[in-house]
ZANUPA-974423 format. One record per atom (N, C-alpha, C): x, y, z; atom name. Coordinates in steps of 0.05 Angstrom, whole numbers, padded with zeros to 5 digits, always signed. Each point is the difference from the previous one (the first is absolute). Example, Ala and Ser with C-alpha at 12.3 -4.5 7.8 and 13.67 -1.06 7.14 Angstrom:
# residues 2
[[+00264,-00114,+00156],"N"]
[[-00018,+00024,+00000],"CA"]
[[+00018,+00024,+00000],"C"]
[[-00007,+00021,-00014],"N"]
[[+00016,+00024,+00001],"CA"]
[[-00015,+00022,+00014],"C"]
# end
This chain:
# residues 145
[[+00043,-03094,-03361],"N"]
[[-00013,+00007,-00025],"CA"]
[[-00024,+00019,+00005],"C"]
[[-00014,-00010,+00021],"N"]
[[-00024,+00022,+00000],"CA"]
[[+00013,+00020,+00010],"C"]
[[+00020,+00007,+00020],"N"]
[[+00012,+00036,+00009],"CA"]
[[+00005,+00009,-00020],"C"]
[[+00007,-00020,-00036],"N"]
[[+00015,+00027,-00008],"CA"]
[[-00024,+00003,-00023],"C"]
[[-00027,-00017,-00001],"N"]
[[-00023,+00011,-00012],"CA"]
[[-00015,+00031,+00014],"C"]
[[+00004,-00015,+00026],"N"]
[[-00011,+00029,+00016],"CA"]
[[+00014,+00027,-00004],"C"]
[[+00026,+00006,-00003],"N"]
[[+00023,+00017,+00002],"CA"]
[[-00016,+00005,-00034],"C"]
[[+00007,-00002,-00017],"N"]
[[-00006,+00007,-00028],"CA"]
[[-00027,+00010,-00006],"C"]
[[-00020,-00005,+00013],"N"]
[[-00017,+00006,-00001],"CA"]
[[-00019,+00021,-00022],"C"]
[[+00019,+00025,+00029],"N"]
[[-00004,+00025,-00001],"CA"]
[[+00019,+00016,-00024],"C"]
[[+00015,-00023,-00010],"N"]
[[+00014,+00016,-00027],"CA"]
[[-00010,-00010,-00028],"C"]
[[-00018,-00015,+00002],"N"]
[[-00005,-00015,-00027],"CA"]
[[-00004,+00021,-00026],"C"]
[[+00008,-00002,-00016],"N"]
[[-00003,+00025,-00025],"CA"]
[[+00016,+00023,+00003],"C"]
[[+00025,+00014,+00025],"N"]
[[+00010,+00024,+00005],"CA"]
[[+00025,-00007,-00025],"C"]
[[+00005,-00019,-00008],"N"]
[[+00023,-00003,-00017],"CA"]
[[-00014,+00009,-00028],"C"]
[[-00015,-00018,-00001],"N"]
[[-00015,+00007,-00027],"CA"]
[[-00010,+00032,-00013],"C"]
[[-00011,+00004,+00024],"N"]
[[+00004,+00031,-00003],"CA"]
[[+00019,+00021,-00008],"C"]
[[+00019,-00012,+00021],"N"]
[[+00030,+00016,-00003],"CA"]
[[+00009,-00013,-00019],"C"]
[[-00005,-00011,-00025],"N"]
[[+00011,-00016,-00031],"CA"]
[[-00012,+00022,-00009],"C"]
[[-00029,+00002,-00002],"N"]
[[-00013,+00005,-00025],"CA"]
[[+00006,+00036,+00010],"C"]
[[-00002,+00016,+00022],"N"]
[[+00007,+00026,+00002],"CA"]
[[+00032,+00012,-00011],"C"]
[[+00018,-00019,+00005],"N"]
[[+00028,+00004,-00021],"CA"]
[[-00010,-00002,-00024],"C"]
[[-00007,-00024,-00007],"N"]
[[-00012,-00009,-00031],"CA"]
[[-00009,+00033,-00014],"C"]
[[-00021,+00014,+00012],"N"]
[[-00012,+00007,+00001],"CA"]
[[+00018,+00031,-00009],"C"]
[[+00020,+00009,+00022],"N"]
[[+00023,+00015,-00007],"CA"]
[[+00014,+00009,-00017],"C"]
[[+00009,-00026,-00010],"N"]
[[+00021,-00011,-00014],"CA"]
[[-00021,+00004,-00037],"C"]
[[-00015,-00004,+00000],"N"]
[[-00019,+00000,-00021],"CA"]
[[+00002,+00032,+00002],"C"]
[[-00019,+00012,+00014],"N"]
[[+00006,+00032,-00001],"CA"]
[[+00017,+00010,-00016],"C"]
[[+00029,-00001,+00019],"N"]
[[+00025,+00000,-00015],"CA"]
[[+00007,-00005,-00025],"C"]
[[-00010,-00030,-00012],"N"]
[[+00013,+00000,-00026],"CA"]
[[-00023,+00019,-00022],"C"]
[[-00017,-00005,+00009],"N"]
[[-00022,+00017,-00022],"CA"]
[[+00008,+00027,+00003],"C"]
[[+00007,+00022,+00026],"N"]
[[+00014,+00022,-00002],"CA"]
[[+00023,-00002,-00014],"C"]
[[+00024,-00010,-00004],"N"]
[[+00025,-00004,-00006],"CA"]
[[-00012,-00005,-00048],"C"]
[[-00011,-00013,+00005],"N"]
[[-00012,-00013,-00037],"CA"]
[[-00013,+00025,-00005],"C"]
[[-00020,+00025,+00013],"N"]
[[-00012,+00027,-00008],"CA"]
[[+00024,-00001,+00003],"C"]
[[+00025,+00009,+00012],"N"]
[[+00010,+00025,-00012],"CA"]
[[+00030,-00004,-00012],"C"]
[[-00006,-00026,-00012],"N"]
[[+00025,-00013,-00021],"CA"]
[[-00018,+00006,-00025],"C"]
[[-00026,-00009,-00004],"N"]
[[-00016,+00011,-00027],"CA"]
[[+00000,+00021,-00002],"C"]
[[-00006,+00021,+00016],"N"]
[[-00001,+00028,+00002],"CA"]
[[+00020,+00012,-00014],"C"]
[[+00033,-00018,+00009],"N"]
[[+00026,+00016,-00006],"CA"]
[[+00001,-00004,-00026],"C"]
[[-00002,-00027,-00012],"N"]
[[-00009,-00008,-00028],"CA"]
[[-00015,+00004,-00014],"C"]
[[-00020,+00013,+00001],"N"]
[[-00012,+00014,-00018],"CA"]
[[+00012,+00032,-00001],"C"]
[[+00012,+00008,+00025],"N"]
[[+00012,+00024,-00011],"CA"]
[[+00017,+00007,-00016],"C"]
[[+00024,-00031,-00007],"N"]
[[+00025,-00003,-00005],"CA"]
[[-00016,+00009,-00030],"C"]
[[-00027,-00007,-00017],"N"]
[[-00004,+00006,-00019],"CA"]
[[+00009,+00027,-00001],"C"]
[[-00020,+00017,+00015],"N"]
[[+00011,+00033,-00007],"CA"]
[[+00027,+00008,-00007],"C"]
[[+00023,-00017,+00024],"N"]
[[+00028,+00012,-00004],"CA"]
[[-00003,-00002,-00022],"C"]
[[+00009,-00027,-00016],"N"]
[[+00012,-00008,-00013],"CA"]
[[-00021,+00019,-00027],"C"]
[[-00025,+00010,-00006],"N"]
[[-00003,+00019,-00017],"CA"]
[[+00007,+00022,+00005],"C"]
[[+00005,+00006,+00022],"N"]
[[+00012,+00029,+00012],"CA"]
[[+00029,-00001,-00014],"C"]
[[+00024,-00022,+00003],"N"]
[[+00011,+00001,+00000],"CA"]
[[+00017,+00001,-00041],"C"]
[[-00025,-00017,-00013],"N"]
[[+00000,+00004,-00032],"CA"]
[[+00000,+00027,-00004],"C"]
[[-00016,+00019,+00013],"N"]
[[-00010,+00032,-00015],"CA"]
[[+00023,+00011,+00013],"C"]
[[+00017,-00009,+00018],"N"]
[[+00022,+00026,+00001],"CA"]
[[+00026,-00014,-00012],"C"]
[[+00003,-00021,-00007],"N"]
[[+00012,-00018,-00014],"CA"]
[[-00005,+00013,-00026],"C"]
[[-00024,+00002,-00022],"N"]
[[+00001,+00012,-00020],"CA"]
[[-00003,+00026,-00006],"C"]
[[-00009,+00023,+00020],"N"]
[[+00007,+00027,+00005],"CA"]
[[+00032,+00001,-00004],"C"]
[[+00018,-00014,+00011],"N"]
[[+00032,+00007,+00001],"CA"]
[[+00007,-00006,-00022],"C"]
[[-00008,-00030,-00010],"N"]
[[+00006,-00006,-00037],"CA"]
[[-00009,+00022,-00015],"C"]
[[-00026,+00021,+00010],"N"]
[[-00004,+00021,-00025],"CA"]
[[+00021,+00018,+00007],"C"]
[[+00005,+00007,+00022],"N"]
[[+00017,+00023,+00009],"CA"]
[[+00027,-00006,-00026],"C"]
[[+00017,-00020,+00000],"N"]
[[+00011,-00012,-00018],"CA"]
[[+00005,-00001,-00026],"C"]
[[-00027,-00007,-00001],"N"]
[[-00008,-00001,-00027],"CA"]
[[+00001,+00029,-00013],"C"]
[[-00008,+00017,+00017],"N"]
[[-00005,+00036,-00010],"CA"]
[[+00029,+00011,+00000],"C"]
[[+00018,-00014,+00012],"N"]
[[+00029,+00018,+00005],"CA"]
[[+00006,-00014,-00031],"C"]
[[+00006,-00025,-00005],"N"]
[[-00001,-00012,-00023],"CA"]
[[-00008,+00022,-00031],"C"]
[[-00024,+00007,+00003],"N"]
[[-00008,+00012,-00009],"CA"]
[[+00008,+00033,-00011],"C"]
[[+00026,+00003,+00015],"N"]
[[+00006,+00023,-00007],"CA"]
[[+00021,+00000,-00022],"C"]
[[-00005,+00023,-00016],"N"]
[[+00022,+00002,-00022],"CA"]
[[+00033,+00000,+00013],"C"]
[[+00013,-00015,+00005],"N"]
[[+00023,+00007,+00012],"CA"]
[[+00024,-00009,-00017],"C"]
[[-00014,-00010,-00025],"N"]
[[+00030,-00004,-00015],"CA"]
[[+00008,+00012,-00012],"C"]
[[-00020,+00023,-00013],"N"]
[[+00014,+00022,-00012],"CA"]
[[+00008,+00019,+00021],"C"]
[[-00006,+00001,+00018],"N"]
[[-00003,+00023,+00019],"CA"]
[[-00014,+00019,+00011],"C"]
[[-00026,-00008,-00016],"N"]
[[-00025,+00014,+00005],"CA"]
[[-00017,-00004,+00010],"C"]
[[-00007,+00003,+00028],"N"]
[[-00024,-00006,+00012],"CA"]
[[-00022,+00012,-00010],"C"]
[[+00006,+00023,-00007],"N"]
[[-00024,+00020,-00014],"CA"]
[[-00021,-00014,-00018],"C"]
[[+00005,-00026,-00011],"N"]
[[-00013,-00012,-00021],"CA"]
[[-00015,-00027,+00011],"C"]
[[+00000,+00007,+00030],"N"]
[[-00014,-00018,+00009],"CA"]
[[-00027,+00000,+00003],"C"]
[[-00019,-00024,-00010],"N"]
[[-00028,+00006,+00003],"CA"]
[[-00011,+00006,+00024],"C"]
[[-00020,+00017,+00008],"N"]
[[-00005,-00001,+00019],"CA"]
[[-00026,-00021,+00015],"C"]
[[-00004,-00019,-00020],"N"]
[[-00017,-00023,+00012],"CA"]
[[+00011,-00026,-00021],"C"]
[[+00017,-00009,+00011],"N"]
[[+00008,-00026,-00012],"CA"]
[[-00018,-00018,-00005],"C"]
[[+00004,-00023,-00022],"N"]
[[-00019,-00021,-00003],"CA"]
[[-00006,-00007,+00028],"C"]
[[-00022,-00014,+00014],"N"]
[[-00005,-00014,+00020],"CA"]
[[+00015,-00021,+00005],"C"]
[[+00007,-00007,+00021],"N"]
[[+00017,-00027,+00011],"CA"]
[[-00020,-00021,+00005],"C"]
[[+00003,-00025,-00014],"N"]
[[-00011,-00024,+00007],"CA"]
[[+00011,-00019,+00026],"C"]
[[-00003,-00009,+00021],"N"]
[[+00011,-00004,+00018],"CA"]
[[-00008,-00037,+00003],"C"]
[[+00003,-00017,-00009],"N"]
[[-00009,-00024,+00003],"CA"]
[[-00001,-00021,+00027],"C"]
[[-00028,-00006,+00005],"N"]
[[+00015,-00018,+00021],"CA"]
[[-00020,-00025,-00003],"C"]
[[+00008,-00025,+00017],"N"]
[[-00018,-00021,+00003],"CA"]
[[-00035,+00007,+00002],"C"]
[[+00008,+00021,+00015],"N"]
[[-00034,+00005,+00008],"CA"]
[[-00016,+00022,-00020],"C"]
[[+00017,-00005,-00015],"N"]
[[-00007,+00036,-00022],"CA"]
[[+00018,+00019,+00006],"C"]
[[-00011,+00014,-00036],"N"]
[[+00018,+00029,-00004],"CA"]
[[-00004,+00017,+00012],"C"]
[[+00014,+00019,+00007],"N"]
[[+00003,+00016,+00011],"CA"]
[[+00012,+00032,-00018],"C"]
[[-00025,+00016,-00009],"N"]
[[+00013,+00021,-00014],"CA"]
[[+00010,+00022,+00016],"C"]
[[+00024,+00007,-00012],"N"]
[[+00008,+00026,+00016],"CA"]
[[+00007,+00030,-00012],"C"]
[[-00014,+00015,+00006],"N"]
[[-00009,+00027,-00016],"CA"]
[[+00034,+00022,+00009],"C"]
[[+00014,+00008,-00013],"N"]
[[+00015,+00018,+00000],"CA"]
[[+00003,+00021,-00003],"C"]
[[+00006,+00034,+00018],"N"]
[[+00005,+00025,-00020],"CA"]
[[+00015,+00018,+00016],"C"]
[[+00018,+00006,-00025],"N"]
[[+00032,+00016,+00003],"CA"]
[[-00011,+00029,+00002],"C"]
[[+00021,+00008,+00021],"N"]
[[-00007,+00032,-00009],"CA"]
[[+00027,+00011,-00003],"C"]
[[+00004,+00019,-00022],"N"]
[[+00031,+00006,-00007],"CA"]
[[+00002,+00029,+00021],"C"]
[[+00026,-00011,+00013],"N"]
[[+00015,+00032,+00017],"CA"]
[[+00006,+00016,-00015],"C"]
[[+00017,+00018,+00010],"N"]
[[+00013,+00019,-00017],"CA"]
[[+00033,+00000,+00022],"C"]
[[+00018,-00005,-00016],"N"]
[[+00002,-00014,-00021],"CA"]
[[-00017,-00025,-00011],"C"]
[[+00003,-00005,-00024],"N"]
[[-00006,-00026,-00010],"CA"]
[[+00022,-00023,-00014],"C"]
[[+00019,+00003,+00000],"N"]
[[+00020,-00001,-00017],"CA"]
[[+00026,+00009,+00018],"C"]
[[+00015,-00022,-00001],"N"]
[[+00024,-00001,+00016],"CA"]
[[+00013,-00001,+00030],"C"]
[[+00022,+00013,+00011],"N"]
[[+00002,-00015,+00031],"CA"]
[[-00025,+00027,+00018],"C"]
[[-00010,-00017,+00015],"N"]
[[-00028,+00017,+00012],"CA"]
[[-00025,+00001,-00009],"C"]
[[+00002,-00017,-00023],"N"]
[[-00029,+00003,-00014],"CA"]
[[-00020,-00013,+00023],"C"]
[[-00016,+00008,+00003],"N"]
[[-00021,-00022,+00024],"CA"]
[[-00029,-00002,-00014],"C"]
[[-00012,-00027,+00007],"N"]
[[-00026,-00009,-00011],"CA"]
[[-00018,-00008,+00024],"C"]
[[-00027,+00004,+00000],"N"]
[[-00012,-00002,+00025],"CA"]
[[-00022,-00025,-00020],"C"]
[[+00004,-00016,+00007],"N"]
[[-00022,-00033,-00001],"CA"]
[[-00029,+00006,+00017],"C"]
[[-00014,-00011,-00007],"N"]
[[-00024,-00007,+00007],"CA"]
[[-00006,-00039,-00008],"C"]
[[-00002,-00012,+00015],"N"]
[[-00005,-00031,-00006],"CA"]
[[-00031,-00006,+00010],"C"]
[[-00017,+00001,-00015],"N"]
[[-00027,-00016,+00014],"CA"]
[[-00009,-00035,-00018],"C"]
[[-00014,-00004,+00023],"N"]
[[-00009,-00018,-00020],"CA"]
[[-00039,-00017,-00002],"C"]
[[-00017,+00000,-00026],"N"]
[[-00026,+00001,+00007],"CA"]
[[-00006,-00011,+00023],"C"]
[[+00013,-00032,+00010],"N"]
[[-00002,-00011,+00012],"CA"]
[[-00002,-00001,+00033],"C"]
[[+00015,+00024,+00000],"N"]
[[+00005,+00012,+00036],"CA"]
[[-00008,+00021,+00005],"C"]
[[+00003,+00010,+00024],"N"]
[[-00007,+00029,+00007],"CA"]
[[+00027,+00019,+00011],"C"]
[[+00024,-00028,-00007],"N"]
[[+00025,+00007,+00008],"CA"]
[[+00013,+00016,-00018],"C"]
[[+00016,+00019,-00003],"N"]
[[+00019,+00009,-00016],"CA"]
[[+00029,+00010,+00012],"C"]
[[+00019,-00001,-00015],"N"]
[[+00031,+00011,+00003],"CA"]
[[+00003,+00018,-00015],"C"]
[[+00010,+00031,+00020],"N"]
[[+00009,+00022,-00017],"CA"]
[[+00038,-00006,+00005],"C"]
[[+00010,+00015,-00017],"N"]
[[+00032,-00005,+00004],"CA"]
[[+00009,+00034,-00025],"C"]
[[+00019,-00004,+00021],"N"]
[[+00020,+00028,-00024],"CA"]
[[+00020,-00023,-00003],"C"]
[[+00010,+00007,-00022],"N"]
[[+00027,-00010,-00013],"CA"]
[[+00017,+00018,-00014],"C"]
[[+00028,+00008,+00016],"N"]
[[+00015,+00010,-00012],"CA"]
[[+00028,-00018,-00019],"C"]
[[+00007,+00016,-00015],"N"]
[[+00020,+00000,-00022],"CA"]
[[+00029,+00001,+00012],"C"]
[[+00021,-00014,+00009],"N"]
[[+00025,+00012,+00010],"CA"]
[[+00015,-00008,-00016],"C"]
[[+00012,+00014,-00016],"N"]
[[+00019,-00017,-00027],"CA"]
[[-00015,-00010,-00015],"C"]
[[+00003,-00023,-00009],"N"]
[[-00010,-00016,-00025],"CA"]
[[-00026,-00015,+00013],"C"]
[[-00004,-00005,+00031],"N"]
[[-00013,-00010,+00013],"CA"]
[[-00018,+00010,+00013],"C"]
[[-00025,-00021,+00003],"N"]
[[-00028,+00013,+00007],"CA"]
[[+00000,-00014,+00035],"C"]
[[-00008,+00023,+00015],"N"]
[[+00002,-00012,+00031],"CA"]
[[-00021,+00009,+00016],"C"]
[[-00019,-00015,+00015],"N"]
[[-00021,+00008,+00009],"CA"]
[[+00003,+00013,+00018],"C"]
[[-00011,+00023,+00004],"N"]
[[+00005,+00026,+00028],"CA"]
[[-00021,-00017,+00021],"C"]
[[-00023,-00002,-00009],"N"]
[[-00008,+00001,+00027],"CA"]
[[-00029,-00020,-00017],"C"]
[[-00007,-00019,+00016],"N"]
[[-00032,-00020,-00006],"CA"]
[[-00023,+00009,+00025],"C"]
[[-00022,-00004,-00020],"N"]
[[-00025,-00001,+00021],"CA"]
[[-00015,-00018,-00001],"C"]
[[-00007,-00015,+00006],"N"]
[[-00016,-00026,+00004],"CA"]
[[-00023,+00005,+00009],"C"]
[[-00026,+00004,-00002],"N"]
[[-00024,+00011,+00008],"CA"]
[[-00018,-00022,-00009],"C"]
# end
């Protein structure tokens, strides 16, 4: 009993140490790992309003093709700033500002319309041409900005 008091001696507290320096680690770690799970979660806010304004930019894009005289056959009689689009969501409305510009043609297969979509709310906007092929309106080409 006393050799193995003497033998220990010289280690009394090396464990304790080596606890609380993992301890110590391991703490680091989780408080790094919790910054940058809050970090990602508070970003997820942005997407997800990032993701409303191009969500209701495309509903105006829509809404403005909508907007065109196409049952008589006349695009020509299309306004060139439609009522505003109301865009609703949990978190609030969302208005979305519209304006047509008539090609030449205006009226029939080839007629093409160049969109403008903004909205007060963003700094985002979508330009788009939309052509006429037959009876049908088909988007040439979108810009997402």
């Amino acid at each position: 009993m006393l050799l193995n008091s003497r033998r220990r001696r010289g280690q009394r507290g090396q464990a304790l140490l080596l606890v609380l320096v993992f301890m110590a680690a391991f703490l680091i770690l989780t408080w790094a790992g919790l910054t940058l799970a809050a970090a990602s979660f508070l970003d997820l806010s942005s997407v997800q309003a990032d993701t409303r304004t191009t969500v209701a930019l495309d509903a105006g894009l829509a809404y403005g093709m909508e907007a065109l005289d196409l049952k008589t056959g006349n695009g020509c009689n299309t306004p060139k700033t439609p009522a505003p689009l109301l865009v609703n969501y949990p978190s609030g409305a969302i208005t979305v500002n519209i304006t047509i510009t008539k090609g030449t043609p205006c009226k029939g297969n080839g007629a093409n319309f160049s969109y403008h979509v903004s909205s007060p709310s963003t700094s985002h906007t979508l330009d788009a041409l939309v052509t006429q092929t037959g009876g049908v309106m088909v988007i040439t080409w979108e810009h997402f900005q």
